[in-house]
Chimera marker file (.cmm) of the C-alpha trace (Angstrom):
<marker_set name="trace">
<marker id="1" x="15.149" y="38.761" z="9.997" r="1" g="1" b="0" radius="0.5"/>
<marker id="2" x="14.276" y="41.371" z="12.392" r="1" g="1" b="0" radius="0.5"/>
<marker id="3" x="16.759" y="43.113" z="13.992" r="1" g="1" b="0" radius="0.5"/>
<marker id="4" x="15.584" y="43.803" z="18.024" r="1" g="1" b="0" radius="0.5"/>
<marker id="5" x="18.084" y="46.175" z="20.629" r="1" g="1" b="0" radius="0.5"/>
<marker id="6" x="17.375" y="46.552" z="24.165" r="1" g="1" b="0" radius="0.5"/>
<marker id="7" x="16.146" y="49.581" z="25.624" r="1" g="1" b="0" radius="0.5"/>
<marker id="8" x="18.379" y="51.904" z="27.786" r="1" g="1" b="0" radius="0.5"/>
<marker id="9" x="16.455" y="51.372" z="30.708" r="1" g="1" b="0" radius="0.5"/>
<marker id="10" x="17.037" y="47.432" z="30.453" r="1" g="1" b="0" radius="0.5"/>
<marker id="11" x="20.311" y="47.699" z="29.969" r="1" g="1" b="0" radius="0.5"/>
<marker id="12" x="20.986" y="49.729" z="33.013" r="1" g="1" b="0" radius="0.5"/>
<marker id="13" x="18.933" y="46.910" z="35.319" r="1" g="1" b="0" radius="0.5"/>
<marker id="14" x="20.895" y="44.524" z="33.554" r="1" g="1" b="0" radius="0.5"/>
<marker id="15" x="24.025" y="46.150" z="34.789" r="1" g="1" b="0" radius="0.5"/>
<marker id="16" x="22.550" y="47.169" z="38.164" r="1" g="1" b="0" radius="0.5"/>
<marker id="17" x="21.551" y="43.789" z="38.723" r="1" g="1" b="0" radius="0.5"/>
<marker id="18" x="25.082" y="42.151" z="37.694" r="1" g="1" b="0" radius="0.5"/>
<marker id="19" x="26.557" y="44.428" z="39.940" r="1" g="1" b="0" radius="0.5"/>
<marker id="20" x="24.179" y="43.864" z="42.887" r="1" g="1" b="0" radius="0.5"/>
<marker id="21" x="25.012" y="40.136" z="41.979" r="1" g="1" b="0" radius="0.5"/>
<marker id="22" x="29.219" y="40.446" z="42.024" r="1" g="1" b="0" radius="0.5"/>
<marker id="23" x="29.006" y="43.009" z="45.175" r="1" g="1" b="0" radius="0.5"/>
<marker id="24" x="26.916" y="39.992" z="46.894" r="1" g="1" b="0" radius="0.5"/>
<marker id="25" x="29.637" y="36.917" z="46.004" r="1" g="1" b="0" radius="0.5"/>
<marker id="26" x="32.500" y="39.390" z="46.807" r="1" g="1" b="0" radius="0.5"/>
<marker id="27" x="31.357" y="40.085" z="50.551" r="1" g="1" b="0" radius="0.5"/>
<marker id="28" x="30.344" y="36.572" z="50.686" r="1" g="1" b="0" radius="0.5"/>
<marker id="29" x="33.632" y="35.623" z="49.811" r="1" g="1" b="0" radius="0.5"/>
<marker id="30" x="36.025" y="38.324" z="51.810" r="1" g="1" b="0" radius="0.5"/>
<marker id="31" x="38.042" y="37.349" z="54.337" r="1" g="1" b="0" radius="0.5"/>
<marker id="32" x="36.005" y="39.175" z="57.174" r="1" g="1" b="0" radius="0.5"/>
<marker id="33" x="33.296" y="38.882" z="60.115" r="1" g="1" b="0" radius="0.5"/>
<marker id="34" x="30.078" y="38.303" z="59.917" r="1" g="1" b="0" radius="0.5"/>
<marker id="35" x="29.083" y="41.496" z="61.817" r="1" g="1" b="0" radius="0.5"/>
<marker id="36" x="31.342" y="43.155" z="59.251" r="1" g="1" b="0" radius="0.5"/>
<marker id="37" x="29.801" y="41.359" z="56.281" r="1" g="1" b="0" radius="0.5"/>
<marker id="38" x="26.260" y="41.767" z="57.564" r="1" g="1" b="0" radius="0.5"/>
<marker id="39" x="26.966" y="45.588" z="58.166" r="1" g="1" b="0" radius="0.5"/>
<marker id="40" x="28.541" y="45.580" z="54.318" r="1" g="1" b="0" radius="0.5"/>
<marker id="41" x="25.298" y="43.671" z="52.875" r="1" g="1" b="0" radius="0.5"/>
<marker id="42" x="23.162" y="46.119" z="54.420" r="1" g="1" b="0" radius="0.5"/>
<marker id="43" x="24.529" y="49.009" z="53.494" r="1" g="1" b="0" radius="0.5"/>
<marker id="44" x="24.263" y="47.634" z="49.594" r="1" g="1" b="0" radius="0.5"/>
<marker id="45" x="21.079" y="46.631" z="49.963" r="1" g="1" b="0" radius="0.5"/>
<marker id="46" x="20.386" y="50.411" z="51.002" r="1" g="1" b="0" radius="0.5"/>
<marker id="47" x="22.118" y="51.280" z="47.826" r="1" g="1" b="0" radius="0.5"/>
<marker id="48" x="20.609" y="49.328" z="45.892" r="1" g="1" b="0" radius="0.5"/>
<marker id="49" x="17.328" y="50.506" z="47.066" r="1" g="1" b="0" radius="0.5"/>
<marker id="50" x="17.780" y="53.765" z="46.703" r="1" g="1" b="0" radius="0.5"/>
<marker id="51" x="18.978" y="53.631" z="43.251" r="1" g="1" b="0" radius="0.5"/>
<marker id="52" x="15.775" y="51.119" z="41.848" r="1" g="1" b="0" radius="0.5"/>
<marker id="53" x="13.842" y="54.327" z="43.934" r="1" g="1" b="0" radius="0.5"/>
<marker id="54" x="15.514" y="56.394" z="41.767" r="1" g="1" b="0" radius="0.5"/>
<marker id="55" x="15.254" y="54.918" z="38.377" r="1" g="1" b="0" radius="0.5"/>
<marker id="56" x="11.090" y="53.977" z="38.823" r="1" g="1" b="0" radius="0.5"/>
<marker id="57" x="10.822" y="57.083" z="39.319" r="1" g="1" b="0" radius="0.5"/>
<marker id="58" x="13.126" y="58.321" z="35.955" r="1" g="1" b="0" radius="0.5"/>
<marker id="59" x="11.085" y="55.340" z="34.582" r="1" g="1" b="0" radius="0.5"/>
<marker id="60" x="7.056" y="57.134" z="35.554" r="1" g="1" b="0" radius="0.5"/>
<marker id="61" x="8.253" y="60.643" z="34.803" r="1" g="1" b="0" radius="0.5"/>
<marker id="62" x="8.994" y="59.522" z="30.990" r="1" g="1" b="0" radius="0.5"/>
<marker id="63" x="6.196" y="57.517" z="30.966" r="1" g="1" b="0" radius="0.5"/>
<marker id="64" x="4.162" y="60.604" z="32.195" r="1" g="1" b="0" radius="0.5"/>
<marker id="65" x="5.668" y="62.813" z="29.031" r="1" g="1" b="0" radius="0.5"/>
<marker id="66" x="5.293" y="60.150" z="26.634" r="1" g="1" b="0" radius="0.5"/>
<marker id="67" x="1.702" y="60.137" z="27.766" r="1" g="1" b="0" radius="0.5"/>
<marker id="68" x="1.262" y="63.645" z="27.884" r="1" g="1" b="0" radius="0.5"/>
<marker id="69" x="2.582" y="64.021" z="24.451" r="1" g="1" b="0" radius="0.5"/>
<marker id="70" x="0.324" y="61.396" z="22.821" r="1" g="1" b="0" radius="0.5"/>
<marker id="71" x="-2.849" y="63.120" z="24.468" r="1" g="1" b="0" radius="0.5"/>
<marker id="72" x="-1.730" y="66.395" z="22.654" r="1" g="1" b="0" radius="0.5"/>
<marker id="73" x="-1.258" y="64.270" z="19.160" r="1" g="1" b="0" radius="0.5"/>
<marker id="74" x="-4.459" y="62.418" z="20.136" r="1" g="1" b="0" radius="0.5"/>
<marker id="75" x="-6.283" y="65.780" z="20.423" r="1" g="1" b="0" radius="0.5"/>
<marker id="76" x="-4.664" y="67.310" z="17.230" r="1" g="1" b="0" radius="0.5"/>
<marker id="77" x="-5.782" y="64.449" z="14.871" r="1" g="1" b="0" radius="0.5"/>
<marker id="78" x="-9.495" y="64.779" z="16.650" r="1" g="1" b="0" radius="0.5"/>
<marker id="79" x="-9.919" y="68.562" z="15.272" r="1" g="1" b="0" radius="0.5"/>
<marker id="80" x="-8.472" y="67.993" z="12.232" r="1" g="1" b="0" radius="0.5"/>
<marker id="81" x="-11.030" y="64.948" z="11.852" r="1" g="1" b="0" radius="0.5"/>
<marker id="82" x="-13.937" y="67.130" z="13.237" r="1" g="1" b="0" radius="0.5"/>
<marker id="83" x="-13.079" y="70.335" z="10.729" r="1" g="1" b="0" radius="0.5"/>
<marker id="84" x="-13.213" y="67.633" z="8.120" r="1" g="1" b="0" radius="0.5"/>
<marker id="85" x="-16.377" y="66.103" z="8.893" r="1" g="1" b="0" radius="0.5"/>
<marker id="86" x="-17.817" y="69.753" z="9.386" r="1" g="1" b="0" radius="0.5"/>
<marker id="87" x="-16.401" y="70.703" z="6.046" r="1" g="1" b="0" radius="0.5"/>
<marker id="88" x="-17.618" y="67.764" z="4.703" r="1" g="1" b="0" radius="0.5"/>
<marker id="89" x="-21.429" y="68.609" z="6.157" r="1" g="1" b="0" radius="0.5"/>
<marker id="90" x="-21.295" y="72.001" z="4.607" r="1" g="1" b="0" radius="0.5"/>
<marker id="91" x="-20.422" y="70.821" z="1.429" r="1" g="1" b="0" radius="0.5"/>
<marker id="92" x="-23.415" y="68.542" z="1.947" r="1" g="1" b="0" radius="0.5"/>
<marker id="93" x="-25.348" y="71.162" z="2.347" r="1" g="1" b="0" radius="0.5"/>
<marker id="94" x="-24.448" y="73.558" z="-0.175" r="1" g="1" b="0" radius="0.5"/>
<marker id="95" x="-24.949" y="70.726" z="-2.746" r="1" g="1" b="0" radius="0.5"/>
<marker id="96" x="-27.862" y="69.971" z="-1.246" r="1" g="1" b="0" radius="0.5"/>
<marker id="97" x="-29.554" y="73.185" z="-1.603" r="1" g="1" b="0" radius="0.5"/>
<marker id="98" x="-28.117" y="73.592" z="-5.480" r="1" g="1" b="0" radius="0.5"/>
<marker id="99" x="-30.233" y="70.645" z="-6.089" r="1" g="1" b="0" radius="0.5"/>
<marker id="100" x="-33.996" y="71.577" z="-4.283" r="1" g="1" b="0" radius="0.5"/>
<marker id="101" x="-33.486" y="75.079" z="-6.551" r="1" g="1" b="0" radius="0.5"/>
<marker id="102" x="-32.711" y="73.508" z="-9.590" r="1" g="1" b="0" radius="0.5"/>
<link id1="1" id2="2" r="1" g="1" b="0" radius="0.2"/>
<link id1="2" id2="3" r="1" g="1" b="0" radius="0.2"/>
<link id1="3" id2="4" r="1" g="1" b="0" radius="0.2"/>
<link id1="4" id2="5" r="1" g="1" b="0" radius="0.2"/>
<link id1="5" id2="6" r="1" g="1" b="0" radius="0.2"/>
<link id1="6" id2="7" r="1" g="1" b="0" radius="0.2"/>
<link id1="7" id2="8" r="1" g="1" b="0" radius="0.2"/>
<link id1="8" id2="9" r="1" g="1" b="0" radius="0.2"/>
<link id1="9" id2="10" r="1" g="1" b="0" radius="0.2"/>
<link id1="10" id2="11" r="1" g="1" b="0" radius="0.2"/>
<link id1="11" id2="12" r="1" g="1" b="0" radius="0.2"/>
<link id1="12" id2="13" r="1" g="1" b="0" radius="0.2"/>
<link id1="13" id2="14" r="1" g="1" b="0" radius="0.2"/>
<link id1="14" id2="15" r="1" g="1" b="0" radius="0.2"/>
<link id1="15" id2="16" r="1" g="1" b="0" radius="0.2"/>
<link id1="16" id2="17" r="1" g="1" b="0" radius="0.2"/>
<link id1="17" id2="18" r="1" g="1" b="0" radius="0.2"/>
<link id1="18" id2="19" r="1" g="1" b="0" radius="0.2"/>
<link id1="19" id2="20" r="1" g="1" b="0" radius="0.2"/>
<link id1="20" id2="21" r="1" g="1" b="0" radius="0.2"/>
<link id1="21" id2="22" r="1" g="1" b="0" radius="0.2"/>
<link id1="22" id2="23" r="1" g="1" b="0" radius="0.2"/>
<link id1="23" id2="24" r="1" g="1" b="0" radius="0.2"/>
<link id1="24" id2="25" r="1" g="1" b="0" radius="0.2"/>
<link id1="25" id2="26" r="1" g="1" b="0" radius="0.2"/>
<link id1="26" id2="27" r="1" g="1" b="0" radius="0.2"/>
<link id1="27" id2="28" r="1" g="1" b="0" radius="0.2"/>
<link id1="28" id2="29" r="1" g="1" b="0" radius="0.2"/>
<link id1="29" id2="30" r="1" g="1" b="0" radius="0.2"/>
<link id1="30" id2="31" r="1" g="1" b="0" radius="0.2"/>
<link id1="31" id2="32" r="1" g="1" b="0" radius="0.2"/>
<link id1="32" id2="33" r="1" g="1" b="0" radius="0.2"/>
<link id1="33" id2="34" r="1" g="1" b="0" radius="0.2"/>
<link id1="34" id2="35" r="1" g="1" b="0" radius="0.2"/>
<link id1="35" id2="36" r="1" g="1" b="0" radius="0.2"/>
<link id1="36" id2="37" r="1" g="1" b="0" radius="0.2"/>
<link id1="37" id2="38" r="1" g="1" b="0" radius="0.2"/>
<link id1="38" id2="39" r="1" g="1" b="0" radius="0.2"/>
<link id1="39" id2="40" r="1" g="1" b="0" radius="0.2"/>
<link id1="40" id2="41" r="1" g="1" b="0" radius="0.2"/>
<link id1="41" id2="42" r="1" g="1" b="0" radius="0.2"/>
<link id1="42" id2="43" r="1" g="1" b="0" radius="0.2"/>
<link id1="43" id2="44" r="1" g="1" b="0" radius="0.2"/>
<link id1="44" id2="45" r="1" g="1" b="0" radius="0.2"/>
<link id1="45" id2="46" r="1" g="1" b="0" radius="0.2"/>
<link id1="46" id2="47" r="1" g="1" b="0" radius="0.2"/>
<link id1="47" id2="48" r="1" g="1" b="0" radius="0.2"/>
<link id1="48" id2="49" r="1" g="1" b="0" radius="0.2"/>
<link id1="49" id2="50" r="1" g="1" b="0" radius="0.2"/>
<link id1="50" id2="51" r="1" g="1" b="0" radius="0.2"/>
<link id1="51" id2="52" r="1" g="1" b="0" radius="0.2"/>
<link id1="52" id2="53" r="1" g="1" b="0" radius="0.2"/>
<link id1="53" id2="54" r="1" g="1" b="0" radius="0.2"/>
<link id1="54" id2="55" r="1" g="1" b="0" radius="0.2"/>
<link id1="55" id2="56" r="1" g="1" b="0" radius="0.2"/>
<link id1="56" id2="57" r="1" g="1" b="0" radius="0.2"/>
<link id1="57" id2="58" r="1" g="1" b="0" radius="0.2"/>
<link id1="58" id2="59" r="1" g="1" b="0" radius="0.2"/>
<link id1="59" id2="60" r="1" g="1" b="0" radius="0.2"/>
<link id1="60" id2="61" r="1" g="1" b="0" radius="0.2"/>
<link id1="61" id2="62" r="1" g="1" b="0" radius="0.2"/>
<link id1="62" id2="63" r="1" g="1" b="0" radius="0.2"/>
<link id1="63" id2="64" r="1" g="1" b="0" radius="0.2"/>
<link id1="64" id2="65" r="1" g="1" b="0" radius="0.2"/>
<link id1="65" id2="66" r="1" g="1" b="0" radius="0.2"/>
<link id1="66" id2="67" r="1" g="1" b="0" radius="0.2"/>
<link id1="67" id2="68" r="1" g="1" b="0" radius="0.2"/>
<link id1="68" id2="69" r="1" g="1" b="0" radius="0.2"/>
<link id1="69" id2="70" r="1" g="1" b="0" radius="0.2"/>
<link id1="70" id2="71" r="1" g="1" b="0" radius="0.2"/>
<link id1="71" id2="72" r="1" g="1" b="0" radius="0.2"/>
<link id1="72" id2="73" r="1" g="1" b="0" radius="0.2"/>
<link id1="73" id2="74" r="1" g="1" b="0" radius="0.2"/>
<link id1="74" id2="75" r="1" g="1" b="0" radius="0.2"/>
<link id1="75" id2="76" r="1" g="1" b="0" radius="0.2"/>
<link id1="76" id2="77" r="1" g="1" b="0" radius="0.2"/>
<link id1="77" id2="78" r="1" g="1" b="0" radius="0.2"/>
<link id1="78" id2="79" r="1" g="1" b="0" radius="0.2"/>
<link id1="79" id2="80" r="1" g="1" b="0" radius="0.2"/>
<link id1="80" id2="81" r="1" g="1" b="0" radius="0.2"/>
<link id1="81" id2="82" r="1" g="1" b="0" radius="0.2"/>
<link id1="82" id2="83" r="1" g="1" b="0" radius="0.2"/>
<link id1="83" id2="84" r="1" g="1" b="0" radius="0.2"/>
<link id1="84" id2="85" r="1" g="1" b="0" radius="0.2"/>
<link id1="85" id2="86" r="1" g="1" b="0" radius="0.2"/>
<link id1="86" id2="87" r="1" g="1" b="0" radius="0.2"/>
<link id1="87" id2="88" r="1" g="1" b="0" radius="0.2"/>
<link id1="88" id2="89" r="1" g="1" b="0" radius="0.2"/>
<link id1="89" id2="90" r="1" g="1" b="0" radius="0.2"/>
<link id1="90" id2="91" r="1" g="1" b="0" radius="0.2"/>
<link id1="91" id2="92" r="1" g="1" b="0" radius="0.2"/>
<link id1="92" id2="93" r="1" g="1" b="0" radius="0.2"/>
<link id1="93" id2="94" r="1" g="1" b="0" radius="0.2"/>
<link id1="94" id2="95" r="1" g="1" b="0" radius="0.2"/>
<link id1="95" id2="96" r="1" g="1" b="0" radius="0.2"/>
<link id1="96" id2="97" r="1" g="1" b="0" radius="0.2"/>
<link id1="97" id2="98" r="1" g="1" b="0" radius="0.2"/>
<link id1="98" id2="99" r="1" g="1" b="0" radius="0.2"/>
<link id1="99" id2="100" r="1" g="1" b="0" radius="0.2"/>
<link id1="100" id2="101" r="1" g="1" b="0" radius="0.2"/>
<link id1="101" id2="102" r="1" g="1" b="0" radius="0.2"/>
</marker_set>
């Protein structure tokens, strides 16, 4: 059986979310006026906002490295390929020429 986690990133939106979720019942519920709870859902909403701002963008710039990094490993593997093909062609060639003379 394979053994799956979850990711850091969706266990913070999990947690984000549950507390978006609990902050929402407990104004709903609170003994107060609707100006007041109106003002209250706002304001989370703001903070909510600005935190989901805040993690996409934690969320690109790791995407951005991890991209970053596999161009360098994709480029790596590509000259070590090429010298081997060209090594390869010499090789060829040297044979090749061992041959015609005889």
């Amino acid at each position: 059986m394979r053994d799956e986690g979850y990711s850091s990133g969706s266990v913070l939106l999990s947690f984000l979310l549950g507390g978006v979720v609990g902050a929402g019942i407990a104004l709903l519920l609170a003994p107060q006026s609707g100006q007041e709870t109106r003002q209250k859902i706002k304001e989370l909403a703001d903070e909510v906002k600005e935190k989901s701002t805040e993690y996409v963008h934690k969320a690109k710039d790791k995407v951005s490295a991890a991209v970053d990094e596999s161009k360098g490993y994709y480029e790596e593997k590509k000259s070590l390929v090429k010298a081997a093909v060209d090594a390869g062609k010499d090789a060829y060639e040297k044979e090749k020429e061992k041959l015609s003379k005889g």
